[in-house]
Structure formats: structure tokens, C-alpha cells
Z-matrix of the N, CA and C atoms (Angstrom, degrees):
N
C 1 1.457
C 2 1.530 1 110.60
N 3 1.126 2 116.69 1 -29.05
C 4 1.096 3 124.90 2 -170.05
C 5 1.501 4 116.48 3 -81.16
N 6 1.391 5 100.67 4 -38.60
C 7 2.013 6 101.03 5 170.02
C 8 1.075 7 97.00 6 -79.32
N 9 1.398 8 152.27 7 -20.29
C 10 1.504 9 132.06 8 163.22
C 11 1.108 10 121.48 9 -55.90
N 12 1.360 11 115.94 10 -45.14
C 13 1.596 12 117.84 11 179.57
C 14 1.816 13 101.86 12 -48.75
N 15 1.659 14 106.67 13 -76.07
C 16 1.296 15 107.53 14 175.15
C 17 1.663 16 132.83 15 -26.50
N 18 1.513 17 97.99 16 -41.72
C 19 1.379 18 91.29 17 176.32
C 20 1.218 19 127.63 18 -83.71
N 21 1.581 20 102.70 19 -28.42
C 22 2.010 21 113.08 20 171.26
C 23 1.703 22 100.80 21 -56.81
N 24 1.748 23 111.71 22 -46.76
C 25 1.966 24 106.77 23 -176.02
C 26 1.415 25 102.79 24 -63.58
N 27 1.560 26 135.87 25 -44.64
C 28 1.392 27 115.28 26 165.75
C 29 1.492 28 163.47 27 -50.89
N 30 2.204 29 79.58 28 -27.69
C 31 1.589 30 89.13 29 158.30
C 32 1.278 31 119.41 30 -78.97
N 33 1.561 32 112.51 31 -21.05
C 34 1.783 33 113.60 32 -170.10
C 35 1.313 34 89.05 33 -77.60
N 36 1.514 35 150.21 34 -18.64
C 37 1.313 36 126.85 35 170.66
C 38 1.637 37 130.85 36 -81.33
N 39 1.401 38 110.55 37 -19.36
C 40 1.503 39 151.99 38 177.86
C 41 1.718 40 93.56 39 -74.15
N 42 0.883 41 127.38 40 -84.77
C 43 1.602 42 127.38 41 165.65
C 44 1.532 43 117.41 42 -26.74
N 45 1.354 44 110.12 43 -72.28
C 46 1.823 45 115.34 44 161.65
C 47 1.680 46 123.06 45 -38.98
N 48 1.080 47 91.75 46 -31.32
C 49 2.047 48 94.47 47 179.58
C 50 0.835 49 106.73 48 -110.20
N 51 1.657 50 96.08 49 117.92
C 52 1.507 51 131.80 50 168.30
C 53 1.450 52 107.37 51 54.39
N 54 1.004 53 135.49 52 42.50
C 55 1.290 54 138.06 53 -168.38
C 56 1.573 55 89.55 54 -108.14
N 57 1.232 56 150.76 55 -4.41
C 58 1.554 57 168.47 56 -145.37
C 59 1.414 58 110.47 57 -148.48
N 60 1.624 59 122.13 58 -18.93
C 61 1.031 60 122.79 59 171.96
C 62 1.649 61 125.83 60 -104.27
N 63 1.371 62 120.71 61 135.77
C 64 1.390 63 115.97 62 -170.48
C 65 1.123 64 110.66 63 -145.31
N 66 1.612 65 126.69 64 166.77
C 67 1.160 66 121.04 65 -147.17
C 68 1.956 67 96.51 66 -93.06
N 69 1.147 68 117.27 67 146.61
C 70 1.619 69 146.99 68 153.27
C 71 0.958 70 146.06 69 -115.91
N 72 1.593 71 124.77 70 114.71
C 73 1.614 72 128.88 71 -177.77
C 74 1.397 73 108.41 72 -124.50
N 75 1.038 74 124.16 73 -155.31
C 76 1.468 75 121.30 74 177.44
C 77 1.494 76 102.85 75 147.15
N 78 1.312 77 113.65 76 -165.92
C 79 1.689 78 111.99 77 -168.61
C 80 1.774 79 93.37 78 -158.40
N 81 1.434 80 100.79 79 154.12
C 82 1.639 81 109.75 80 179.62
C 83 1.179 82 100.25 81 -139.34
N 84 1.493 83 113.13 82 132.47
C 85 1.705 84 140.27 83 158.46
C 86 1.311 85 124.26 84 -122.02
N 87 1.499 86 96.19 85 129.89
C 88 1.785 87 100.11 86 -175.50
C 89 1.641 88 89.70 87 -119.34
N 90 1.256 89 88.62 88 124.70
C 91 1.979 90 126.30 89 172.67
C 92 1.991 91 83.31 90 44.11
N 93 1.649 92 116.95 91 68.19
C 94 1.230 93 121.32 92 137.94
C 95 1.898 94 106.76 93 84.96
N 96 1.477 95 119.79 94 9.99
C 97 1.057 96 137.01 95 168.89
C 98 1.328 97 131.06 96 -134.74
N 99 1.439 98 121.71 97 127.85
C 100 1.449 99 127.04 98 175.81
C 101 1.735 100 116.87 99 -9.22
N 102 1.353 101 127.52 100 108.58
C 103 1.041 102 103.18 101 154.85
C 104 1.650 103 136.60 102 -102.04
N 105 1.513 104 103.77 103 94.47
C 106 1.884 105 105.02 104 160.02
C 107 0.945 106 131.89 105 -4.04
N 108 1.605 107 143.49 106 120.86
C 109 1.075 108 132.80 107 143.68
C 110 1.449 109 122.56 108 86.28
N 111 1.304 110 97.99 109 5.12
C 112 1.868 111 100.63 110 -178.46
C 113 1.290 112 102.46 111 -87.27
N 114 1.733 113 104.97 112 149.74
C 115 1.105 114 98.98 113 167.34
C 116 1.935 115 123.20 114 -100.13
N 117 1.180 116 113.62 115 127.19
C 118 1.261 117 98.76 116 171.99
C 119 1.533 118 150.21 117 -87.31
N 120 1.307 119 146.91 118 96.55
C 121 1.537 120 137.53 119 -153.20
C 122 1.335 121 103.77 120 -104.30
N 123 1.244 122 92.81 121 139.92
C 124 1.716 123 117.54 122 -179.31
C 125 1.522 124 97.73 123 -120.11
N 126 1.529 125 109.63 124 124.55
C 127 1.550 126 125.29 125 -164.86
C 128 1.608 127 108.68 126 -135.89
N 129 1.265 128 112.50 127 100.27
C 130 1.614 129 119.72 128 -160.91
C 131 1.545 130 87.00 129 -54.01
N 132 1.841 131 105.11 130 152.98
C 133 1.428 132 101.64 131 144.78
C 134 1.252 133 119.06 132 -125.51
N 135 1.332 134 131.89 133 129.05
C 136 1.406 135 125.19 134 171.32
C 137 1.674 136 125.46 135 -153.16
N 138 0.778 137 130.30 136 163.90
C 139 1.648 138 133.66 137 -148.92
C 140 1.584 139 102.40 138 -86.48
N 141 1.540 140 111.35 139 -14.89
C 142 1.419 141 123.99 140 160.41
C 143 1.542 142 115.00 141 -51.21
N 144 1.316 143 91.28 142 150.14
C 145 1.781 144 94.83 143 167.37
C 146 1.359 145 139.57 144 -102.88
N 147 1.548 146 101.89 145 18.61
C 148 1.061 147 129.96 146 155.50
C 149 1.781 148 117.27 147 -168.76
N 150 1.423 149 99.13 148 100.77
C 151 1.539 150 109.05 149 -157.10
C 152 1.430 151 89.39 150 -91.91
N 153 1.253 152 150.83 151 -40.13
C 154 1.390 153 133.77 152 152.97
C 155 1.510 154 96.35 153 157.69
N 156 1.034 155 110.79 154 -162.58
C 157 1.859 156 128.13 155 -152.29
C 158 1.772 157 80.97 156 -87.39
N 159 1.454 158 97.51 157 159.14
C 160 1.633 159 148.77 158 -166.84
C 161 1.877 160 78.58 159 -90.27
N 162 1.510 161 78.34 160 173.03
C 163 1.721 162 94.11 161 175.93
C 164 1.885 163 106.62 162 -161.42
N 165 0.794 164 131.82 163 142.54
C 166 1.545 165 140.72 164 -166.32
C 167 1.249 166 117.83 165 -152.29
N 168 1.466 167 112.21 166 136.37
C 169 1.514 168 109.01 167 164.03
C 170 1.546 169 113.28 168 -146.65
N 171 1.288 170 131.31 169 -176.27
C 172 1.078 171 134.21 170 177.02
C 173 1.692 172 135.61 171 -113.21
N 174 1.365 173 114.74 172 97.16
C 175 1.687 174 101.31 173 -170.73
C 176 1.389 175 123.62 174 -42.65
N 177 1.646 176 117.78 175 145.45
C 178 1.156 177 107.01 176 169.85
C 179 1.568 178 113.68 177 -122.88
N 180 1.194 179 150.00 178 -174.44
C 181 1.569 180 154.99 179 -88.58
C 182 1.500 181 80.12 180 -102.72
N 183 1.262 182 144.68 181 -54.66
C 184 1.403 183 164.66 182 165.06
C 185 1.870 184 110.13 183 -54.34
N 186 1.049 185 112.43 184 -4.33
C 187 1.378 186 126.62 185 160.70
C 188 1.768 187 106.38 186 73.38
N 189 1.390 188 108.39 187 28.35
C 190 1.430 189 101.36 188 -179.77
C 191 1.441 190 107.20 189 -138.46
N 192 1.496 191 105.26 190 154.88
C 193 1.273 192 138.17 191 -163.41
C 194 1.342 193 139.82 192 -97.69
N 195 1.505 194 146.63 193 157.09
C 196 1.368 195 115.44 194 178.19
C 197 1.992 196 91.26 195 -151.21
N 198 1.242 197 107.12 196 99.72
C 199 1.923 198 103.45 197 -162.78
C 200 1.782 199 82.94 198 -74.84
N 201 2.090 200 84.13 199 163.54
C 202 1.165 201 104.24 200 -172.04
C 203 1.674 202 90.20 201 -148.21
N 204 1.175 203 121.64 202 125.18
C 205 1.608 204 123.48 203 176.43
C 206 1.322 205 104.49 204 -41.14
N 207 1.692 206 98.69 205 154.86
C 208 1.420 207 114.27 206 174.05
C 209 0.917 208 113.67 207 -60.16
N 210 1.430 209 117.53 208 -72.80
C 211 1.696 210 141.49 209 -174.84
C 212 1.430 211 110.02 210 -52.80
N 213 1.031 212 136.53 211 -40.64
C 214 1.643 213 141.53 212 -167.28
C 215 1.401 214 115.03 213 -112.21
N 216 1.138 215 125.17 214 157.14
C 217 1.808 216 127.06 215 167.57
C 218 1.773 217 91.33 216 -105.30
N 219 1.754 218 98.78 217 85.31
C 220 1.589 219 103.04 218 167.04
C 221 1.336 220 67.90 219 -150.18
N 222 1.879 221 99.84 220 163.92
C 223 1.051 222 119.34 221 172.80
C 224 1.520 223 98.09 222 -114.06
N 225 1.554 224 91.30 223 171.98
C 226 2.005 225 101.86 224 -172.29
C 227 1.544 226 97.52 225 103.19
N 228 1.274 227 87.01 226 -177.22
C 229 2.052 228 116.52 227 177.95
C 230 1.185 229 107.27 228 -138.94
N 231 1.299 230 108.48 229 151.88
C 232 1.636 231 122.63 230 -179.45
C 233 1.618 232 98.28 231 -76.99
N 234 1.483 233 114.59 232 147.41
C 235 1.575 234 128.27 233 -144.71
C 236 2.059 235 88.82 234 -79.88
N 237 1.348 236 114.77 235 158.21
C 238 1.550 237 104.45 236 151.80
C 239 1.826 238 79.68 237 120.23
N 240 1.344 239 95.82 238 -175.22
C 241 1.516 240 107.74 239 -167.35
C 242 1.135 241 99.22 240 -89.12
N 243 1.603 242 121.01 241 161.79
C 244 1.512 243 123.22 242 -178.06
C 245 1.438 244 98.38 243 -146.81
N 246 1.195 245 110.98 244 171.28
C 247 1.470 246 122.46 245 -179.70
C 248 1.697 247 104.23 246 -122.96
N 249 1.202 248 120.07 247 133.22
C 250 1.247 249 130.48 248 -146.16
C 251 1.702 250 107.33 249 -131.15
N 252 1.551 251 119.30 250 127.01
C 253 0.998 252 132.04 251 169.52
C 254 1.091 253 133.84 252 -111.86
N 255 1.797 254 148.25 253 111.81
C 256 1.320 255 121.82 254 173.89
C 257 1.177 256 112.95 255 -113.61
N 258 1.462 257 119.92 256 147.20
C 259 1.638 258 118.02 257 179.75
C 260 2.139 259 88.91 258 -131.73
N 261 1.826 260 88.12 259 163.14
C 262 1.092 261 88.26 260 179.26
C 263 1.716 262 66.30 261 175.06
N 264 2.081 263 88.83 262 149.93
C 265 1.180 264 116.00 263 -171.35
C 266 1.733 265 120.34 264 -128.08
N 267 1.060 266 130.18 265 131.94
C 268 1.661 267 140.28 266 154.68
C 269 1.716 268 98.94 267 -2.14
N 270 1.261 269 137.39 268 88.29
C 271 1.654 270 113.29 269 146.16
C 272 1.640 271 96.23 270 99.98
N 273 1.615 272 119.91 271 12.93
C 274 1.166 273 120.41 272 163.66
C 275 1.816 274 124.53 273 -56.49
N 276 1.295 275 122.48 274 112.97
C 277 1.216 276 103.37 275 159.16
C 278 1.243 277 121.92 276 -87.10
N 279 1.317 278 135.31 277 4.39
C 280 1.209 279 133.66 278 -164.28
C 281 1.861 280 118.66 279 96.50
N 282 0.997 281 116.23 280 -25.34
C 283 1.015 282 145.54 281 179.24
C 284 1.848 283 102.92 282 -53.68
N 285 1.465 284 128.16 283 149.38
C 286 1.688 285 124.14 284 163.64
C 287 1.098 286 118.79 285 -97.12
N 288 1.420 287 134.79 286 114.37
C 289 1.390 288 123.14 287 -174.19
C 290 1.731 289 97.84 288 -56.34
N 291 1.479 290 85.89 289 177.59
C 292 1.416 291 104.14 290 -150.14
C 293 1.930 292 89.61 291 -104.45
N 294 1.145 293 137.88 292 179.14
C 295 1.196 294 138.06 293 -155.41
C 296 1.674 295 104.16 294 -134.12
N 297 1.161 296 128.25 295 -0.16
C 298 1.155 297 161.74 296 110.31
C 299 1.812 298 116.08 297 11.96
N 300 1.229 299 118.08 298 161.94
C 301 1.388 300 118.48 299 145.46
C 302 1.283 301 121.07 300 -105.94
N 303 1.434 302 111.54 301 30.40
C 304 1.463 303 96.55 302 168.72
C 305 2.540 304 87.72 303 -120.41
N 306 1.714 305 90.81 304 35.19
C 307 1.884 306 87.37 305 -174.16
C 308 1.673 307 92.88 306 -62.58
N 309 1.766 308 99.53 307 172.69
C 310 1.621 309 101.02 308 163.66
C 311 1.287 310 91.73 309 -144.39
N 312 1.477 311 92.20 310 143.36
C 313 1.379 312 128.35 311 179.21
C 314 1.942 313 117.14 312 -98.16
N 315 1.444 314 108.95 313 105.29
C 316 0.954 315 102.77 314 -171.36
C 317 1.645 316 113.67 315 -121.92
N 318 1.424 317 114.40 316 153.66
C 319 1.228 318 123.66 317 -177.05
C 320 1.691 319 125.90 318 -62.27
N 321 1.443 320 109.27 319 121.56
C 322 1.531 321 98.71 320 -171.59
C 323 1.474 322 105.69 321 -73.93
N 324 1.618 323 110.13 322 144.16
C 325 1.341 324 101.12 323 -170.29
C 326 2.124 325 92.80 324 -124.95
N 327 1.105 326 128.95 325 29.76
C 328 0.881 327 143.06 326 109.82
C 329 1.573 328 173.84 327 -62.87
N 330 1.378 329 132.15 328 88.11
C 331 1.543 330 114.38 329 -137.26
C 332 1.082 331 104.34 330 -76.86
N 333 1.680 332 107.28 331 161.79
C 334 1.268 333 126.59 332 -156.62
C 335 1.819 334 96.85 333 -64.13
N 336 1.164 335 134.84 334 -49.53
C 337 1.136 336 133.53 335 179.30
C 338 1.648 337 130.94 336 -36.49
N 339 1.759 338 111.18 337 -15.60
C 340 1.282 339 114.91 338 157.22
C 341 1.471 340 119.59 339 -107.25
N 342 1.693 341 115.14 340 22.68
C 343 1.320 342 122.59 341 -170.72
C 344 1.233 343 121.54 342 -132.62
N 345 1.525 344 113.94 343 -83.30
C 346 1.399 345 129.88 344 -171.56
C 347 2.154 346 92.91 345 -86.01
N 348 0.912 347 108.70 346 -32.93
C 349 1.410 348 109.94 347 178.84
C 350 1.672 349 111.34 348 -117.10
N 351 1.235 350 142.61 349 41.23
C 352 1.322 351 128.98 350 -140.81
C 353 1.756 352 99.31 351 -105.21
N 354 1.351 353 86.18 352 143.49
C 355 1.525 354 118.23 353 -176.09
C 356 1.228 355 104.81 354 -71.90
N 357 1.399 356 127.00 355 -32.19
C 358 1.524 357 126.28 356 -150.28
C 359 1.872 358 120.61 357 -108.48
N 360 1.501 359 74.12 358 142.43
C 361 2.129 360 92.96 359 -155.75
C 362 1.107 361 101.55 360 -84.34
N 363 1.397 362 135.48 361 -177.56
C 364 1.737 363 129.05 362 133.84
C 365 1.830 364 105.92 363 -147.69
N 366 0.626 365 101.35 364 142.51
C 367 1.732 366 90.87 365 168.89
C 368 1.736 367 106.68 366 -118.60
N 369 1.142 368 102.93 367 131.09
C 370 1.687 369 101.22 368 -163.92
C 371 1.346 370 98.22 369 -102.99
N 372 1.404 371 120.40 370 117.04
C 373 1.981 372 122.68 371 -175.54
C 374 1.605 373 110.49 372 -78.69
N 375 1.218 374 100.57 373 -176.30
C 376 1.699 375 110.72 374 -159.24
C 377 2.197 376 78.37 375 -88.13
N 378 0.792 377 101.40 376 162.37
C 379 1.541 378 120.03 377 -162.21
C 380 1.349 379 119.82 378 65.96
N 381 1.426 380 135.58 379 -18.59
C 382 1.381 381 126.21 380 -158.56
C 383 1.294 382 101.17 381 108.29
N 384 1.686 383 94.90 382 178.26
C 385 1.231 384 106.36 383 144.56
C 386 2.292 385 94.86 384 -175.52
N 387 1.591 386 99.45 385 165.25
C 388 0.917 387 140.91 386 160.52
C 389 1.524 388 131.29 387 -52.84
N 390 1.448 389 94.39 388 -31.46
C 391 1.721 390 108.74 389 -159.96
C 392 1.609 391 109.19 390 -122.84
N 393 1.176 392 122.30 391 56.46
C 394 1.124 393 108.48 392 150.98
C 395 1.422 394 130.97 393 -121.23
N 396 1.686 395 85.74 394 116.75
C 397 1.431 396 91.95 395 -163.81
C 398 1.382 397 121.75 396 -109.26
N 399 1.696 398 141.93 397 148.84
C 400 1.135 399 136.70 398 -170.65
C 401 1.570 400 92.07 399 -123.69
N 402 1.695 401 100.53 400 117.58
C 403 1.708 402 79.77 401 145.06
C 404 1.465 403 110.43 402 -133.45
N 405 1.258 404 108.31 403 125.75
C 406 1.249 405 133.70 404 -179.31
C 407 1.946 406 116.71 405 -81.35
N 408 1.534 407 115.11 406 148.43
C 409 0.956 408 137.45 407 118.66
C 410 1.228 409 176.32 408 -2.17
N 411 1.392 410 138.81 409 80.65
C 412 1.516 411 118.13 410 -149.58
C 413 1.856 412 90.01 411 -114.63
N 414 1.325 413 121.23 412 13.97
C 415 1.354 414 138.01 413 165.04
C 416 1.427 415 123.28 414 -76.89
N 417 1.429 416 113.45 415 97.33
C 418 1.153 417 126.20 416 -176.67
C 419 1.369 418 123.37 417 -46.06
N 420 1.068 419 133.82 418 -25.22
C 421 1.539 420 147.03 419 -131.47
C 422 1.430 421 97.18 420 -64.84
């Protein structure tokens, strides 16, 4: 009786993990060119009160991405719509400034409208996907 229990609590944990999470890439262009070095956040939304962990990744030279949860070293995003941020800075190497007086302060070369105010949705489907793509703007309007 007792390895039953164990094995019924293992599948209910086997089911619970990552079974909601799937893999995501995609690519970002601002006004029709690769964007470097941005970072991208994927921010579940849901009417829950705890709809689950964020997801982030980092563009590379070709302006594309591959998120990996906050909380965990898995890659992907938890499935469902998210609310989406990209930032990216003037003279970024990727690198964290340092906290220091020798920090640098660099210019966001992203508008606030895909960031601190951002317009942009995604809904992430049951398999993944490949394609999420942003192309952004340096048009205020």
C-alpha cells in the first residue's frame, strides 16, 4: 500500500512539472533590423493569483531569442497569453554594469511602449513554438 501511495504522489508530481511549459524562440526587429542584445520578458497573464513564473531571454547578433523561465534552468514559457517586454540599451555588451563608480549609464534605445508601458501580447500554444516574433518601432506615435 505504501509503494502505491508513493507512486500515485510521483506521478501527481511528474504531471505538475513542466507539463505547462514549452519551448519558445522568436526574433526581434526595430524599424526592419536585428535587434542585439535586448532582453526579452514573457509575463503570464491570468485572473489567477498566481499564474506562474516569467520567462526571458536574450537576443543575439541575428536578433533572435530562445526564453528560459525565471525560477528554473528549463527553457520555454508556461503555455497561455503573456504580456511582453523588451528593453535594450546604447553600447550594450550584454554585460551588468557594475554598482560601482566606475557603473555606465546607457541610453534606452527602445520605446517605452514595448517596455515600461508595452503594448505587446503573445499567447504561447500547447507545443511551443518557433515564431515569436516582434518587430518593433522607434515611432512614437
Amino acid at each position: 500500500m505504501r509503494s502505491v501511495f508513493l507512486f500515485l504522489c510521483s506521478l501527481l508530481l511528474c504531471v505538475g512539472c513542466g507539463s505547462n511549459v514549452v519551448p519558445v524562440a522568436g526574433r526581434v526587429t526595430l524599424d526592419k533590423k536585428p535587434l542585439v542584445n535586448a532582453v526579452v520578458s514573457f509575463q503570464p497573464e491570468s485572473d489567477a493569483v498566481n499564474p506562474g513564473p516569467g520567462s526571458q531571454g536574450r537576443t543575439d547578433a541575428n536578433g533572435e531569442f530562445t526564453l528560459q523561465l525565471l525560477t528554473k534552468d528549463v527553457k520555454g514559457a508556461i503555455l497561455g497569453m503573456h504580456k511582453i517586454t523588451i528593453t535594450a540599451y546604447e553600447g550594450d555588451d550584454g554585460q551588468a554594469p557594475s554598482s560601482g563608480s566606475d557603473m555606465v549609464f546607457r541610453k534606452a534605445i527602445v520605446p517605452r511602449k514595448y517596455n515600461a508601458e508595452s503594448t505587446l501580447f503573445f499567447d504561447v500554444p500547447a507545443g511551443g513554438t518557433a515564431s515569436a516574433n516582434f518587430d518593433l518601432d522607434k515611432d512614437e506615435k
